[in-house]
Structure formats: structure tokens, C-alpha cells
VORONU-398768 format. One line per field, with one value per atom (N, C-alpha, C, O): atom name; residue number from 1; x, y, z. Coordinates in Angstrom, 2 decimals, padded with zeros to 5 digits, m for minus. Layout:
<rs>
atome <- [CA,...]
num <- [NUM,...]
east <- [X,...]
north <- [Y,...]
up <- [Z,...]
</rs>
This chain:
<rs>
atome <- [N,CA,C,O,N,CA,C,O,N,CA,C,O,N,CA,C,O,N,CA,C,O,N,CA,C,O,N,CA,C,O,N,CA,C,O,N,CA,C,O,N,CA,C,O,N,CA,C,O,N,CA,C,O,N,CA,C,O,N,CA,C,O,N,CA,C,O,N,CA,C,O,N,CA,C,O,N,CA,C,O,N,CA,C,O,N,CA,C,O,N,CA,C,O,N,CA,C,O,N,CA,C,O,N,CA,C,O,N,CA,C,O,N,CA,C,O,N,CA,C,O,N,CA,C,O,N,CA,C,O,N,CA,C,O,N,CA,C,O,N,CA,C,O,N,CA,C,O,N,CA,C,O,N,CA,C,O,N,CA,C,O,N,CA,C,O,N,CA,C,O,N,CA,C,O,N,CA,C,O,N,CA,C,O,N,CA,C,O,N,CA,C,O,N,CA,C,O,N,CA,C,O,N,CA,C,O,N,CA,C,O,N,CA,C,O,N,CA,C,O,N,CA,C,O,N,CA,C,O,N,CA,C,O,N,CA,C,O,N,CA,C,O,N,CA,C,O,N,CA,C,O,N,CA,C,O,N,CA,C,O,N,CA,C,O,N,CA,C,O,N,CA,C,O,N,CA,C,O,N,CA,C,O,N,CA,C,O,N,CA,C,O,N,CA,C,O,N,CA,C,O,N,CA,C,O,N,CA,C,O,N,CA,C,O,N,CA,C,O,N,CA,C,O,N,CA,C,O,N,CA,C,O,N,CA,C,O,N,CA,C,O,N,CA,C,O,N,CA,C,O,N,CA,C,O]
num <- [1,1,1,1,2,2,2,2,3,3,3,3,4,4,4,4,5,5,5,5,6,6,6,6,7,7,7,7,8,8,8,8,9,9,9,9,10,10,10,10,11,11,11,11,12,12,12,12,13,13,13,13,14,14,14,14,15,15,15,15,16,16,16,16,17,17,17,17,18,18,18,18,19,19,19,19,20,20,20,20,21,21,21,21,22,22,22,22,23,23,23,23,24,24,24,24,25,25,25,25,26,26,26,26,27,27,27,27,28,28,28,28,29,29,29,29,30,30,30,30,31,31,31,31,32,32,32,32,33,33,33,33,34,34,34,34,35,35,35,35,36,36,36,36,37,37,37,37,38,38,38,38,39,39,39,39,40,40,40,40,41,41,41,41,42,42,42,42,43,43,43,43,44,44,44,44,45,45,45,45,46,46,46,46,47,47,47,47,48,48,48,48,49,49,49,49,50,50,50,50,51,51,51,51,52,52,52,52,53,53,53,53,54,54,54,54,55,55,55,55,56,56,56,56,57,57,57,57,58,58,58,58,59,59,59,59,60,60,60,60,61,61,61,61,62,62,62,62,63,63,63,63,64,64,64,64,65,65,65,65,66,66,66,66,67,67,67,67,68,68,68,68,69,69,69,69,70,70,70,70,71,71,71,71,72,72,72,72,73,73,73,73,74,74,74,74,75,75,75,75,76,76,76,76,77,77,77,77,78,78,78,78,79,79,79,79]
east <- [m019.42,m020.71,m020.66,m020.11,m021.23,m021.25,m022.34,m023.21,m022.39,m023.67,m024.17,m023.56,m025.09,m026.33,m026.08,m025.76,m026.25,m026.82,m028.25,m028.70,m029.16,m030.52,m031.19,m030.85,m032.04,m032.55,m033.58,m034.65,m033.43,m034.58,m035.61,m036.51,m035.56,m036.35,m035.91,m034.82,m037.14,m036.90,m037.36,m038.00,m036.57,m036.91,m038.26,m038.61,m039.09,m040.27,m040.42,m040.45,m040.48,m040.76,m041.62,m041.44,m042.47,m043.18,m042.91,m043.60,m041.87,m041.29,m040.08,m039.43,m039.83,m038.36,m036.68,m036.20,m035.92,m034.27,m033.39,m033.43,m032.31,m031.05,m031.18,m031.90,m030.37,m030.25,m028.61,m027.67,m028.94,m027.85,m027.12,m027.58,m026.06,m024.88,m024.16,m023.49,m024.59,m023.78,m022.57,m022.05,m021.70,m020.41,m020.25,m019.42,m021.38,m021.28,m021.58,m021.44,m022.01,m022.49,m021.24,m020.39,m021.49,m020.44,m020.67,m019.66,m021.99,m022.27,m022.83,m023.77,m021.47,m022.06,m021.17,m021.33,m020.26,m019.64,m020.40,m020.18,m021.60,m022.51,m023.26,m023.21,m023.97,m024.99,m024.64,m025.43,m023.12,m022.94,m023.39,m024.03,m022.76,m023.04,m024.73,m025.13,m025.58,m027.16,m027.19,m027.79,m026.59,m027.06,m026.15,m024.99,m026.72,m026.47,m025.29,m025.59,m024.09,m022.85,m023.72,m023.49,m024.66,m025.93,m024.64,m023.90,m024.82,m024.16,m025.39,m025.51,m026.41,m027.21,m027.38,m026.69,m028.43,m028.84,m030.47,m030.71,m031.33,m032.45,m032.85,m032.06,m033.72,m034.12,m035.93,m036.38,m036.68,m037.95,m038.66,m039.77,m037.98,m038.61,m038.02,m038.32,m036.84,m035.86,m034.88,m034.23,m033.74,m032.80,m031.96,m032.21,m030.40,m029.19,m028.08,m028.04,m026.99,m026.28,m024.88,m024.80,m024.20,m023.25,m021.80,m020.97,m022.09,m021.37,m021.77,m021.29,m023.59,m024.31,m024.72,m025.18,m024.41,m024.62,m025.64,m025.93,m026.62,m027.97,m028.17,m027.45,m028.89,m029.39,m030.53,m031.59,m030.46,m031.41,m031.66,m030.79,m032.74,m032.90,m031.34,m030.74,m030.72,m029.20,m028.30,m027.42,m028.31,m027.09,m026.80,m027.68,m025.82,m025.52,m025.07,m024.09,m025.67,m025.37,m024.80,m024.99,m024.08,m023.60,m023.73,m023.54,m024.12,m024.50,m022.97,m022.21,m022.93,m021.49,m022.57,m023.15,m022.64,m023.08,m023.90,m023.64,m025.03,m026.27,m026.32,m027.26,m025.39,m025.71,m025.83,m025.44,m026.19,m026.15,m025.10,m025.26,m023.91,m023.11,m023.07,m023.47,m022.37,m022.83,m021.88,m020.86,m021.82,m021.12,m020.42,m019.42,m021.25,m021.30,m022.61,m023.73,m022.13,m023.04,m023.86,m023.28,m025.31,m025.87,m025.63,m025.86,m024.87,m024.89,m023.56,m023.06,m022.48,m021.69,m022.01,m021.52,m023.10,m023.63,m023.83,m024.17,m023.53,m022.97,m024.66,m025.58,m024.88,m026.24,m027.26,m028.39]
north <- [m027.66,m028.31,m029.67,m029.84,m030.55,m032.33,m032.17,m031.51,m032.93,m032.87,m034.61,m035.55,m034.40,m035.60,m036.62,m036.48,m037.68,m039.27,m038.80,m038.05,m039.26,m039.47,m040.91,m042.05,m040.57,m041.22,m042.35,m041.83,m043.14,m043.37,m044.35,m044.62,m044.92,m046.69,m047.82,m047.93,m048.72,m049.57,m048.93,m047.96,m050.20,m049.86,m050.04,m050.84,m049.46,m049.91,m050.51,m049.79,m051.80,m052.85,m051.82,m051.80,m051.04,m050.10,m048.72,m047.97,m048.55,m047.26,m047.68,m048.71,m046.71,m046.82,m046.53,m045.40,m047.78,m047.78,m048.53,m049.75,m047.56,m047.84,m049.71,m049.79,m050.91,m051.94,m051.40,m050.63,m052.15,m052.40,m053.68,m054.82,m053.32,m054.53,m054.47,m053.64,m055.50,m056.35,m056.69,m056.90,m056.85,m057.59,m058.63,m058.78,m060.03,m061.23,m061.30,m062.26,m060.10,m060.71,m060.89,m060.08,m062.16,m062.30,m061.56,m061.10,m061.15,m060.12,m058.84,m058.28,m058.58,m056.86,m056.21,m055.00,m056.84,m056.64,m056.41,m055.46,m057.59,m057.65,m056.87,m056.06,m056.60,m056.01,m054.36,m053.76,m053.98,m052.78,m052.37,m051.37,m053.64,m053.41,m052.92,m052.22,m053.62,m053.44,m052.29,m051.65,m051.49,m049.97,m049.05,m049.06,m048.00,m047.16,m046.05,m045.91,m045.52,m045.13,m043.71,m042.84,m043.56,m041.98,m041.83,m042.71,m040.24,m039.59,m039.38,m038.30,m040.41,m040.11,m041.61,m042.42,m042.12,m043.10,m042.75,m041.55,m043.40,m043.53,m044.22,m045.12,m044.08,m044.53,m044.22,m043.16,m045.34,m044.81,m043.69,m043.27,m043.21,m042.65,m041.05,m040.02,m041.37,m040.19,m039.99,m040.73,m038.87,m038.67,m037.90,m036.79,m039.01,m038.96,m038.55,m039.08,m037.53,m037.49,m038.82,m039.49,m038.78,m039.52,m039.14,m038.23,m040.35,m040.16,m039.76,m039.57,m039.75,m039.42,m040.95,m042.06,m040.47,m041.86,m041.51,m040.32,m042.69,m042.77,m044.11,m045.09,m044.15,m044.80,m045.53,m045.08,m046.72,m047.48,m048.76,m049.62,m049.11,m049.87,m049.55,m048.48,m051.25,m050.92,m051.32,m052.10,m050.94,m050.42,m048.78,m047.97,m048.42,m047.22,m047.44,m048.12,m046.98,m047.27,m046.12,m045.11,m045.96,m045.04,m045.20,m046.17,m043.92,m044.13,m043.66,m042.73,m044.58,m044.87,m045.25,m046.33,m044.01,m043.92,m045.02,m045.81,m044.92,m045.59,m046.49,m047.18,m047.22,m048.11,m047.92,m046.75,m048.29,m048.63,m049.74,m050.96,m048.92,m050.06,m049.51,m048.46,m050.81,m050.98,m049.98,m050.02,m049.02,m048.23,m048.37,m047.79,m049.26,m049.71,m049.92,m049.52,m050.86,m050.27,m048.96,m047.96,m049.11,m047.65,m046.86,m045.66,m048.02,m047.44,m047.01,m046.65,m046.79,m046.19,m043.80,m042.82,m044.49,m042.80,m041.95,m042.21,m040.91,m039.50,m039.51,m039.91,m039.20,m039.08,m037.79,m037.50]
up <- [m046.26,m046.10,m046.82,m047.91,m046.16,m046.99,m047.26,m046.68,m048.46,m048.95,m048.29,m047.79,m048.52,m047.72,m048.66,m049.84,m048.02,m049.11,m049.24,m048.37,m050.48,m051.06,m050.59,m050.93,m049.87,m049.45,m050.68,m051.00,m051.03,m052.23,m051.83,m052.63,m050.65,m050.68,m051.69,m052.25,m051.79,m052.58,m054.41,m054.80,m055.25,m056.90,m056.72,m055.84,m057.39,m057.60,m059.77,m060.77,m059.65,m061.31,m062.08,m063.30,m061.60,m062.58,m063.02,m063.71,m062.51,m062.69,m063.51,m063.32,m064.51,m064.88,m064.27,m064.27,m063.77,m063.43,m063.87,m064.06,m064.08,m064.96,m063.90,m062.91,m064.41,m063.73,m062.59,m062.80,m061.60,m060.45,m060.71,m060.81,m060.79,m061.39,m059.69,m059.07,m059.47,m058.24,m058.31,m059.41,m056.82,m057.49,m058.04,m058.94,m057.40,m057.42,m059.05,m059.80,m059.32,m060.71,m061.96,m062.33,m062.39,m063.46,m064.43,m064.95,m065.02,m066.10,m066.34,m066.89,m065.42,m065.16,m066.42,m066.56,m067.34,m068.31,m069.49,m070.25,m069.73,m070.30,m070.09,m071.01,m069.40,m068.42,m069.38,m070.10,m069.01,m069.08,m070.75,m071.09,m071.80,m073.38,m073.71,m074.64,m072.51,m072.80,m072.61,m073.48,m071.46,m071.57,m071.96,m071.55,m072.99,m073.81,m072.32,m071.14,m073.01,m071.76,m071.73,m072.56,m070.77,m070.99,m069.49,m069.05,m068.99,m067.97,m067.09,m066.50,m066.96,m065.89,m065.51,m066.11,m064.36,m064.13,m063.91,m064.03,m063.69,m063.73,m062.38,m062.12,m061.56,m060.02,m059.69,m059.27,m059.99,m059.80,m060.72,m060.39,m061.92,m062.87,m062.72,m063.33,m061.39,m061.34,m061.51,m060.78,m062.58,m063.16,m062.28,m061.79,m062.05,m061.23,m062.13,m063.24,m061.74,m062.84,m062.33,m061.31,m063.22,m063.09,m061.86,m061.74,m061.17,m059.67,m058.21,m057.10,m059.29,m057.56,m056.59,m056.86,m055.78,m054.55,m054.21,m054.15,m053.82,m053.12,m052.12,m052.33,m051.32,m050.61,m050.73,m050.29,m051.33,m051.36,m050.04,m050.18,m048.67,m048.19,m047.88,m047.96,m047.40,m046.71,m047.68,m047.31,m048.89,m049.59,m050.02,m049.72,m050.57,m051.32,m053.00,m053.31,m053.66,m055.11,m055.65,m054.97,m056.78,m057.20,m058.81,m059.53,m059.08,m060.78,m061.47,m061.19,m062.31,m063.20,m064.65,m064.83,m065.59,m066.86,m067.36,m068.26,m066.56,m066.79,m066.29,m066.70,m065.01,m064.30,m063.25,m063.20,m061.87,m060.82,m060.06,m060.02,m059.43,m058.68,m057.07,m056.57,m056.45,m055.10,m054.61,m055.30,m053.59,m053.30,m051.69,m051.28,m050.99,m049.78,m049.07,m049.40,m047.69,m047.05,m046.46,m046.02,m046.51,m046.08,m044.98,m044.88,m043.68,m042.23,m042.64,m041.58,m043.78,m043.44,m044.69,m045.24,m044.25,m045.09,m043.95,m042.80,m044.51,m043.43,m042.67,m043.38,m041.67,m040.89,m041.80,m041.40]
</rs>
């Protein structure tokens, strides 16, 4: 059995999420020192453990110990 991508929408600014470190970004190095190495990520005020992929809009993110990185595009997530 495969398990499903999580569907999430968009972040919502009033809810609490770990930040999404982009590739383009030069300071996702930095980025990473701000958050504490926790084995979950945070999404809308909801707790991901570490290595779960989700679906946000048309990316896929994947939580890597309190961050959010890009995992791919969404159209390539199992139906």
C-alpha cells in the first residue's frame, strides 16, 4: 500500500510553521541555525514528523528537522 501525499493548501501568517527554505535561497544555512534541530515540522498549527512530505498549492515540501524543503513538484505526487 503507498501511502498518500497530504494535502495542506496554502501557509496561513497566523498560524504557526516551521519556515520553507527554498533552493534559490542563499540562507537556508542560516535559516537552518534559527531553528532549534526538533524531529517534527510545524504546518498551519499542525505537527509533521521528520521526513513527512506534503503538498502545499504546486509544490511538495518535506520536513527535514524543523524545516521545510522543496521536495518537488506537486503534479509529480502519487494521485
Amino acid at each position: 500500500m503507498t501511502a498518500r501525499t497530504i494535502e495542506l493548501g496554502a501557509l496561513d501568517p497566523e498560524r504557526k510553521s516551521s519556515p520553507v527554505a527554498w533552493e534559490a535561497d542563499d540562507d537556508t544555512e542560516a535559516l537552518r541555525e534559527t531553528v532549534p534541530d526538533e524531529a517534527v515540522c510545524f504546518f498551519n498549527d499542525r505537527v509533521y514528523e521528520h521526513g513527512t512530505v506534503v503538498k502545499s498549492g504546486s509544490v511538495l515540501l518535506r520536513c527535514d528537522h524543523g524545516l521545510w524543503l522543496p521536495a518537488g513538484p506537486a503534479g509529480d505526487a502519487e494521485p
